[in-house]
N, C-alpha and C positions, 0 to 999 in steps of 0.2 A: 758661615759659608754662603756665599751670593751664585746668584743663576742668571745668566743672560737670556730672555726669555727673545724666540727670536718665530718670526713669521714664517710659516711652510706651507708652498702653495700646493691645495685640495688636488691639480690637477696633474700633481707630480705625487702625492702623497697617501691620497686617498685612500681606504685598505691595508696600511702599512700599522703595522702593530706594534707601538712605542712601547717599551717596558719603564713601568714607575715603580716604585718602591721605597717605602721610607721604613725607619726602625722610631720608636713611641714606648712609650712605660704604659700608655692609657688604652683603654680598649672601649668600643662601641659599639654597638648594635646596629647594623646601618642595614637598610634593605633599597638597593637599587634597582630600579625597572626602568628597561628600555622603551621608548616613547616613539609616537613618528619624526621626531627632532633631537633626537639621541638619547640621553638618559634622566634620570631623577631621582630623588630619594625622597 
């Protein structure tokens, strides 16, 4: 399966809550923290 990955301008988009979601056999342990530049792990 392919994805068109396409540009969305900040000034229309900003605050807009994209939902992602994938399905995986594997599992992780990930700890993400929010930064003053958005996120990280």
């Amino acid at each position: 399966m392919e994805y068109k990955i396409i540009h969305l301008p900040k000034e229309k988009w900003k605050g807009t809550i994209i939902p992602i979601k994938y399905t995986t056999d594997k599992y992780y342990d990930v700890n993400i923290k929010k930064t003053d530049k958005g996120f990280t792990y």
